[in-house]
C-alpha positions, 0 to 999 in steps of 0.5 A: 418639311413638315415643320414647315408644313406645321408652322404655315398651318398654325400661323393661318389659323392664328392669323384666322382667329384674329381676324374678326371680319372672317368670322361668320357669326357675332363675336360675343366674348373674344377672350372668355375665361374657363367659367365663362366657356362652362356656363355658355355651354348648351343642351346640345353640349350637355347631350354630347357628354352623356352620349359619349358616356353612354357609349363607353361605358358598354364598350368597357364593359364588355372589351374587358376581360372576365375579372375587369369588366366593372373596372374597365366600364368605369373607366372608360364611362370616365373617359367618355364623360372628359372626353364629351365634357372637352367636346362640349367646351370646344363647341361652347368656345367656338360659340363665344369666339363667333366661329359657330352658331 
């Protein structure tokens, strides 16, 4: 049943996405490639990457252990800067796609 569930979810949402009329704001590229996406990518993007590396760096640095505490802050500041960077390509895409301002 949640099969099911899943299917009618994504094919509404693909239906969703190929519909232009439903989109709130102008389409300005319906299919951009990966550098398109990056170079449309805003401060606000931007911002969001170093926020959420900033964020993780202290929280590794002080969730790790006596010996790890560097390693861990490395890491998880690289977790936080991939995890912002996909972050702001969604809102980039979206931006493209006509789904968000």
């Amino acid at each position: 049943s949640s099969r099911v569930l899943w299917t009618l979810a994504v094919t509404q949402l693909k239906k969703a996405m190929a519909d232009t009329k439903q989109r709130p704001f102008p389409v300005i590229n319906d299919s951009p490639t990966f550098l398109q996406v990056v170079g449309n990518l805003s401060l606000g993007d931007i911002s969001k990457m170093a926020l959420a590396t900033a964020v993780a760096v202290p929280f590794g640095y002080y969730a790790g252990g006596r010996f790890l505490r560097v390693q861990n802050a490395w890491f998880l500041g690289s977790m936080g800067l991939v995890g912002g960077f996909g972050l702001g390509l969604q809102g980039s895409f979206n931006r493209l796609k006509g789904f968000s301002k």
